[in-house]
C-alpha positions as CSV (number, residue, x, y, z in Angstrom):
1,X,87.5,118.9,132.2
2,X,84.3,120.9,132.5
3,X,83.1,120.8,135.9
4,X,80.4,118.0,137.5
5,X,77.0,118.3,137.9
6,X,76.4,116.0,140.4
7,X,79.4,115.1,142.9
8,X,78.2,112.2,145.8
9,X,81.0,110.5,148.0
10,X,80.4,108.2,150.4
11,X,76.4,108.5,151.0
12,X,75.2,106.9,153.8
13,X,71.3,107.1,155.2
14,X,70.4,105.3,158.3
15,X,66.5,105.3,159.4
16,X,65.8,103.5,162.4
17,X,63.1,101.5,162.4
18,X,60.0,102.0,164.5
19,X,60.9,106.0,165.4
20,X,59.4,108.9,164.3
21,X,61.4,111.9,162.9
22,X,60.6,115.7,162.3
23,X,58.0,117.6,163.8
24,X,55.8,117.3,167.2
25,X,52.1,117.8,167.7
26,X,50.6,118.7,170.6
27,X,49.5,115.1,170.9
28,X,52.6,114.0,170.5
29,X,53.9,116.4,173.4
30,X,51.0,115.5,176.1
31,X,52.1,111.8,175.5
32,X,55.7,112.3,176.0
33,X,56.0,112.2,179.5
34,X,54.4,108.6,179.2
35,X,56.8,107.7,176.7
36,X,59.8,108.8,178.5
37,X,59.5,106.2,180.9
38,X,58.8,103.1,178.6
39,X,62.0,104.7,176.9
40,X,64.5,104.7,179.6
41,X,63.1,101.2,180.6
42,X,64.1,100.1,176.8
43,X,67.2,102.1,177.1
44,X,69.6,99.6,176.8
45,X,68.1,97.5,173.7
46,X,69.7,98.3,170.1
47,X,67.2,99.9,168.0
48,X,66.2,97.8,164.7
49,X,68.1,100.0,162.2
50,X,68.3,100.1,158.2
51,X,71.1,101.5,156.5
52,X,68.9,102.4,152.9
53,X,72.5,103.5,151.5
54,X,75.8,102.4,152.5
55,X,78.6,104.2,150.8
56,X,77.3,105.4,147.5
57,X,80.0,107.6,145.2
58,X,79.1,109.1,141.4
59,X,80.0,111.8,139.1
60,X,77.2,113.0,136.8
61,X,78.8,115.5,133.7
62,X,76.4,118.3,132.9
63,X,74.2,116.7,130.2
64,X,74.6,113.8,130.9
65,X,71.4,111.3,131.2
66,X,72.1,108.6,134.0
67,X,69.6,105.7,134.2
68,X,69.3,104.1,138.5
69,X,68.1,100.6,138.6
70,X,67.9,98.2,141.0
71,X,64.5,96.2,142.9
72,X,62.0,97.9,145.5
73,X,63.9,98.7,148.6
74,X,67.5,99.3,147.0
75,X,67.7,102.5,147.6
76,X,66.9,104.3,144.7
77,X,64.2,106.6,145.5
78,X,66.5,107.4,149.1
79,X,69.6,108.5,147.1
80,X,67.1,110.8,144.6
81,X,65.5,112.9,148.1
82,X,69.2,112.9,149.1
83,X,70.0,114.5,145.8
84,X,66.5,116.9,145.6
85,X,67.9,117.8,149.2
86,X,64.2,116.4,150.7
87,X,66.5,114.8,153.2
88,X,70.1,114.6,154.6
89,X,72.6,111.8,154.5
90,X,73.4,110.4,157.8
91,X,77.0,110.6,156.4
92,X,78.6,111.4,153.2
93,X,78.7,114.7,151.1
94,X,76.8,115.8,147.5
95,X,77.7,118.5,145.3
96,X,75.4,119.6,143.3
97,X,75.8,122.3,140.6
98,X,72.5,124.6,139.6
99,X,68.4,124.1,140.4
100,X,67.2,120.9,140.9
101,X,63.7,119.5,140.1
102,X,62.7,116.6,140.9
103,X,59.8,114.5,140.3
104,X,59.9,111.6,142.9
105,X,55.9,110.4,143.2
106,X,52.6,111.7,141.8
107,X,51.5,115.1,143.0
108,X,54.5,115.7,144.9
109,X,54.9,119.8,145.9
110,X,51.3,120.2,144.5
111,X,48.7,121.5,147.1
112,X,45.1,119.7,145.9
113,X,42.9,123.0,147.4
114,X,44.5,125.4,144.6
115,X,44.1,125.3,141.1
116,X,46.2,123.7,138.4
117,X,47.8,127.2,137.5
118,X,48.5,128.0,140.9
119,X,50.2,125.1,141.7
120,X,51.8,125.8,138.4
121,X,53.4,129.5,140.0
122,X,53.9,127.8,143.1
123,X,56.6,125.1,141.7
124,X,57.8,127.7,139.4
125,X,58.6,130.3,142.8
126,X,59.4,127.1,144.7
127,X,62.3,126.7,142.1
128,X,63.5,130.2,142.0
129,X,61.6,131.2,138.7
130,X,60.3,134.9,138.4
131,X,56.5,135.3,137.6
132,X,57.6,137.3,134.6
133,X,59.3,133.9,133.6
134,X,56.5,131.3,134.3
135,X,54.2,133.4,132.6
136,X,56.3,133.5,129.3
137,X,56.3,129.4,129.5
138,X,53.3,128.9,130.9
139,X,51.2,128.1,126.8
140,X,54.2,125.7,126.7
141,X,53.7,124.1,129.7
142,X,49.8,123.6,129.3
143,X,50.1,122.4,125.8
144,X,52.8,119.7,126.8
145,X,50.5,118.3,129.5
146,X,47.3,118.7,127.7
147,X,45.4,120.0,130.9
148,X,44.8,123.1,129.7
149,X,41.0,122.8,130.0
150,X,41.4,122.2,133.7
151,X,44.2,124.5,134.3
152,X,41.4,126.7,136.3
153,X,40.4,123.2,138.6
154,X,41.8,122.6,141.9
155,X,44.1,120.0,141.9
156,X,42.2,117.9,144.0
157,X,39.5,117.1,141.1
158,X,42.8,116.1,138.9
159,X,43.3,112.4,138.0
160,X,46.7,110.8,138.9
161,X,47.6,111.1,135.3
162,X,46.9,114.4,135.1
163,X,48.7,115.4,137.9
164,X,51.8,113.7,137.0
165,X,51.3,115.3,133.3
166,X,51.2,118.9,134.9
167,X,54.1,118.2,137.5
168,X,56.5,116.5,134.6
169,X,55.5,119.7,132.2
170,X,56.4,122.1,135.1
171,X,59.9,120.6,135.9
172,X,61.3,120.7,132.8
173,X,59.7,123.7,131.3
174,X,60.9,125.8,134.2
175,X,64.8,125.1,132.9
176,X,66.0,123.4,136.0
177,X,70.2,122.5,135.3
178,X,69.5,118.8,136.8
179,X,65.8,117.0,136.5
180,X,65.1,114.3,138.8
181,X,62.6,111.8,137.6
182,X,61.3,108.8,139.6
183,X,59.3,106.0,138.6
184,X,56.2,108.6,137.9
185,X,55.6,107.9,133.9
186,X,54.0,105.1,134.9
187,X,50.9,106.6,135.3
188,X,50.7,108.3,132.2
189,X,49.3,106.8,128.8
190,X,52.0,105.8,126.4
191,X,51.6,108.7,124.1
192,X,52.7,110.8,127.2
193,X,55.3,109.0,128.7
194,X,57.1,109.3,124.9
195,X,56.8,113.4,124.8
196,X,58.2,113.0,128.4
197,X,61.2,110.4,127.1
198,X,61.3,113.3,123.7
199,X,61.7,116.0,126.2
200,X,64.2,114.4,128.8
201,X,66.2,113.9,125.8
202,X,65.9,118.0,125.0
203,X,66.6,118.9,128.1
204,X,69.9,116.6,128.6
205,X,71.2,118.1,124.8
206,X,70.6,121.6,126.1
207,X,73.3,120.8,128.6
208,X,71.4,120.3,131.7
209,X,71.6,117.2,133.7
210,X,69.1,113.6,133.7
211,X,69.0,111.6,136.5
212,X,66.3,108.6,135.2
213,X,64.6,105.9,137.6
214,X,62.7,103.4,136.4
215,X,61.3,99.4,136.3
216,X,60.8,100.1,132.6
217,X,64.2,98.3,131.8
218,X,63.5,99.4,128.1
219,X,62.7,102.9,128.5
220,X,66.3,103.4,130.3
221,X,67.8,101.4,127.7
222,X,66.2,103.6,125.2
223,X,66.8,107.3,127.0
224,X,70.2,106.3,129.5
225,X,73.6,105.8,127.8
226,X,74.9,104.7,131.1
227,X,73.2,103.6,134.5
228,X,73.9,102.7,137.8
229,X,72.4,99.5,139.5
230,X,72.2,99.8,143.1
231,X,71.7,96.8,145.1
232,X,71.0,96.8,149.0
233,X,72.1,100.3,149.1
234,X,75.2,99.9,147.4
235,X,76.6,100.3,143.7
236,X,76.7,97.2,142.3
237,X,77.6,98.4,138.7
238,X,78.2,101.8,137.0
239,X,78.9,101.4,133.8
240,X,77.3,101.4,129.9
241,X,73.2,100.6,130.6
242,X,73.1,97.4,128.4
243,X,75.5,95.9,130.6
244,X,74.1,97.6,134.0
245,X,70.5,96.0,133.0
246,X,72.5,92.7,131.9
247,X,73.4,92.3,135.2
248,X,70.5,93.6,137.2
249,X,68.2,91.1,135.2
250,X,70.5,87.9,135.9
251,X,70.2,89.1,139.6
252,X,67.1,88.8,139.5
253,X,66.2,85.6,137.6
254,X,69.1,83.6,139.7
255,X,67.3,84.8,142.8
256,X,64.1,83.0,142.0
257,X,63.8,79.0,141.8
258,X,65.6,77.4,139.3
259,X,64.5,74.0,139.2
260,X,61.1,73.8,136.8
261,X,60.8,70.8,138.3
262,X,60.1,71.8,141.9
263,X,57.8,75.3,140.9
264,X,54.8,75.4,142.5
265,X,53.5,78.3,141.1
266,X,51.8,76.9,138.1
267,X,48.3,75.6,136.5
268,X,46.7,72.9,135.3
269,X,45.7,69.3,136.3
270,X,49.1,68.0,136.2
271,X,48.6,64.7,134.6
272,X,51.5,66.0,132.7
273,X,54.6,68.1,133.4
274,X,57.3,70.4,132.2
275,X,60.1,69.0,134.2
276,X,62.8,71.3,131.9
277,X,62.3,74.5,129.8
278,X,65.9,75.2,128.2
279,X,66.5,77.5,125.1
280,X,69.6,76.4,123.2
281,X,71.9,77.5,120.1
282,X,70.9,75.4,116.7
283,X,74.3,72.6,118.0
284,X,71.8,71.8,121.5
285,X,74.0,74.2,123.6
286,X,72.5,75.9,126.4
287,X,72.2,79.5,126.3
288,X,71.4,83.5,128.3
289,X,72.0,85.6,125.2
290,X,71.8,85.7,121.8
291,X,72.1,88.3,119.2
292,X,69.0,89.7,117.4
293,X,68.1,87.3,114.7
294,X,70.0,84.4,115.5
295,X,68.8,81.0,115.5
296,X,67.8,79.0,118.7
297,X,66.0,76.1,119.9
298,X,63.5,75.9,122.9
299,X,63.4,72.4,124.4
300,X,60.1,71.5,127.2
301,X,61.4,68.1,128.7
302,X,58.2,66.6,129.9
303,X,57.1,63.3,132.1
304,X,52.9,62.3,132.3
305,X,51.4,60.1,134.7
306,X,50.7,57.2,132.8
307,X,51.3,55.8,129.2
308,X,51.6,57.6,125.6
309,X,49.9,60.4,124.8
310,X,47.5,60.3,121.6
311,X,47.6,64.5,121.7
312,X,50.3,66.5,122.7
313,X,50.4,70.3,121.6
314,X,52.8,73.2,123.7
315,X,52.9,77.3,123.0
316,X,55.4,79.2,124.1
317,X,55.1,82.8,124.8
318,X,58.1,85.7,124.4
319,X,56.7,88.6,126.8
320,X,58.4,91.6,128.0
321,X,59.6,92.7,131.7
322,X,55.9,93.4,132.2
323,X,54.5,90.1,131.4
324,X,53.1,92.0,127.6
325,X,53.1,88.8,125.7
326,X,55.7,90.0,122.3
327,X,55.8,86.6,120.1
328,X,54.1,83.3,120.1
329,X,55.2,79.8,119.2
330,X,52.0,77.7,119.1
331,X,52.6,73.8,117.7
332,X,49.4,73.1,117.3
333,X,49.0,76.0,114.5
334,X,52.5,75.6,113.0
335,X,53.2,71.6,113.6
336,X,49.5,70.6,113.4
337,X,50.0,66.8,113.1
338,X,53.0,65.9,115.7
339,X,51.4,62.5,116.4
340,X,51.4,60.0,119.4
341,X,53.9,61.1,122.0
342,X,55.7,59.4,124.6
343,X,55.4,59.1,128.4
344,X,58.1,61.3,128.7
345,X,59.7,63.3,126.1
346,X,60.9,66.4,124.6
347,X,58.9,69.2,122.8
348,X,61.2,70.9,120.6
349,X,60.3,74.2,118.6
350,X,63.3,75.5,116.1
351,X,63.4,79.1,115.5
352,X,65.3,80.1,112.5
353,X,65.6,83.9,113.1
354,X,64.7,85.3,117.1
355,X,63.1,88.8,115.8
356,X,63.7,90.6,118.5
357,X,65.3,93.8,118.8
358,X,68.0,94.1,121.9
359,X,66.8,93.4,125.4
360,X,65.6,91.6,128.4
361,X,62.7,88.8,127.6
362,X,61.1,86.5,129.7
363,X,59.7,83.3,128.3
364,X,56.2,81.3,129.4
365,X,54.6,78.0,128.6
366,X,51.7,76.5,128.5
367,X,51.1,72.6,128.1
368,X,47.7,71.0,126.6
369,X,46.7,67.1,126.3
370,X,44.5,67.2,123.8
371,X,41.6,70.0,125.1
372,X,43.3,69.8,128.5
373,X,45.7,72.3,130.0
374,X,48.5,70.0,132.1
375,X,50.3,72.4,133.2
376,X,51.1,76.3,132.4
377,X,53.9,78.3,134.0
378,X,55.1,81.8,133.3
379,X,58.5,83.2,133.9
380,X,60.4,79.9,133.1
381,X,63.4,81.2,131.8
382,X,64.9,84.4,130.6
383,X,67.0,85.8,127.5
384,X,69.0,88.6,126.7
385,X,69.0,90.1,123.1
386,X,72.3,91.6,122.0
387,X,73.4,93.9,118.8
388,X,72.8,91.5,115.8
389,X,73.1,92.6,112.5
390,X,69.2,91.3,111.4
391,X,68.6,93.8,108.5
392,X,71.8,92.8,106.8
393,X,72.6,96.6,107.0
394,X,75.1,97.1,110.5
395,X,71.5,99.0,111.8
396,X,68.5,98.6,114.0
397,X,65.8,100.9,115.4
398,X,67.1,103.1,118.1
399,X,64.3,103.0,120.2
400,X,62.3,99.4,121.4
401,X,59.8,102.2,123.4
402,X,58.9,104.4,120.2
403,X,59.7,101.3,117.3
404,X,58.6,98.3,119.2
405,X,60.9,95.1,120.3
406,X,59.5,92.8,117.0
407,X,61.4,92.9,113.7
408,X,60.1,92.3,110.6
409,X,62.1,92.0,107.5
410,X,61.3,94.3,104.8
411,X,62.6,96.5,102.4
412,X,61.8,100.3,100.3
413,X,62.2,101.7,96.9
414,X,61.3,105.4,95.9
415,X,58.8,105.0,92.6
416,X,57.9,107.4,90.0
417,X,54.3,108.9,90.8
418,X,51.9,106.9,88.2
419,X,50.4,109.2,85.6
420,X,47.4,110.8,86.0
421,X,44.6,109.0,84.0
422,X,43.7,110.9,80.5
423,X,40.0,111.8,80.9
């Protein structure tokens, strides 16, 4: 067994709320004699405390790409400056095996007074490079972040996405054995942030180490074979990523209300209303996942105000985790001519074939009496996407980030090049 890259056991960070830690000013000395005396009067109460991680334990192999998921305030980006050894655990040990750079926030360890290139030899020295050895990357570095132009600029005149392309070109350039990357491709546009995907992938099949932290569920579905989910400080899963983001997503949804119903967050006048949004297999059978291209049905019960309705017309939208509407079901431009509807009733749209490529997908609706929107509300319910075999070939694109999440059937044939045309 080759030996780990990354070794934590039993990781515990404390911060207590409300107190200051590091260094003093002078301010903060001339105001301490005041201080001391509210302090022993407050002595005896328990300081608020928050325990950001509470027993965490990994192994990370050396190449190995591990995607860390898990809501704001779970700990992630505490256990990454625990592991870039910006701060200490309050208990617990790590084990870490060769440089580490990490990438936790835009701009970090860049100084905005000096210029692009000199923050450029600063990281490098920072991580133990020679000059000799920036110098030999540094047309590499400058053509992967396309700031060349400005390399000469102070920092300071930089845009955020510039700064972030420069700091993710300069960590893993320099040849660092683990990279650290926090939720900091964000910022760039999305032809960046698939070079930076390209070269994480490089890097880890060079041997070195990826540790991956992002809300872009389907970028660490794309890049992670396995993740961890950490919840409230803890490891909540470790395990293959499809099933850590499984799990993280149902978290989430069964957190928020589920009764349609009762949702307040919604539009429209209201004269009618979505009281039930289910999606359901082709037998009427309630269902969370499905497999890409498999049939379902998705079911609005609804209940108006008064009598019949003369026109009744629904669209459902498929979106991603970032609300990026992906597929539309609109009845009033595939089932123009639904006639009268009742007071209450069901709105029923079949779907032969989901094309959808594995993943997380959140579904909204929006309800329209004739010109008039009733009612509209978005995150009312949630799917997950398994393997399917939609091509009828056993294969799917690799990639939802570089391919897309919509499939499209289709097919190729090579063809003979037609003969030029006899002048």
């Amino acid at each position: 067994m080759s030996e780990l890259a990354i070794r934590a056991e039993g990781l515990r960070k404390r911060y207590r709320l409300g107190q200051r830690a590091g260094y003093k000013t002078l301010r903060d000395a001339l105001a301490s004699g005041a201080a001391s005396m509210l302090r022993r009067e407050r002595s005896a109460q328990v300081r608020d405390e928050l325990w950001a991680l509470d027993g965490v334990s990994f192994d990370v192999e050396p190449g190995q790409i591990l995607g860390i998921v898990g809501r704001n305030g779970a700990g992630k980006s505490t256990l990454l400056k625990i592991l870039s050894r910006i701060t200490d655990p309050t208990e617990g040990t790590v084990e870490l095996r060769g440089r580490v750079a990490a990438l936790l926030e835009v701009g970090t360890g860049f100084h905005p007074e000096l210029t692009g290139r000199e923050n450029l030899y600063l990281n490098g020295a920072i991580l133990g490079m020679r000059r000799s050895e920036i110098t030999r990357k540094l047309d590499d570095i400058l053509e992967f972040s396309g700031v060349a132009r400005f390399v000469d600029t102070p920092l300071k005149f930089y845009s955020s996405g510039m700064a972030v392309r420069l700091g993710f070109a300069v960590a893993a350039h320099l040849e660092p054995e683990i990279l650290v990357v926090d939720e900091v491709l964000a910022v760039g546009d999305v032809a960046f942030q698939e070079r930076c995907l390209g070269k994480m992938r490089e890097v880890a099949g060079g041997g070195r180490t990826v540790l991956f932290v992002s809300h872009k569920l389907p970028s660490v579905s794309a890049l992670c074979p396995e993740s961890i989910w950490l919840d409230h400080g803890r490891i909540a899963f470790s395990g293959r990523t499809a099933e850590a983001i499984d799990r993280y997503v149902r978290a989430m949804r069964s957190g928020e209300d589920s009764s349609l119903a009762d949702r307040l967050d919604r539009v429209g006048s209201g004269r009618v209303r979505v009281t039930s949004f289910r999606i359901e297999d082709p037998a009427g059978q309630p269902v969370e996942d499905i497999r890409a291209g498999a049939a379902l049905r998705l079911v609005l019960e609804y209940a108006s105000d008064g009598g019949d309705l003369d026109e009744l017309k629904a669209n459902i939208v498929v979106s991603d985790s970032g609300d990026r509407g992906l597929l539309s079901f609109v009845s009033e431009v595939a089932s123009p001519d639904l006639g009268r509807a009742p007071a209450r009733g069901r709105l029923v749209c079949d779907v032969p074939e989901l094309p959808l490529a594995p993943g997380h997908y959140d579904f909204r609706f929006s309800l329209f009496a004739g010109r008039e929107l009733v009612d509209k509300v978005y995150r009312a319910g949630s799917l997950v996407v398994g393997e399917g075999d939609f091509f009828g070939t056993d294969r799917l694109p690799p990639s939802t980030d570089y391919f897309g999440p919509v499939l499209v059937h289709h097919s190729w044939a090579i063809e003979p090049a037609a003969e030029a045309a006899v002048v």
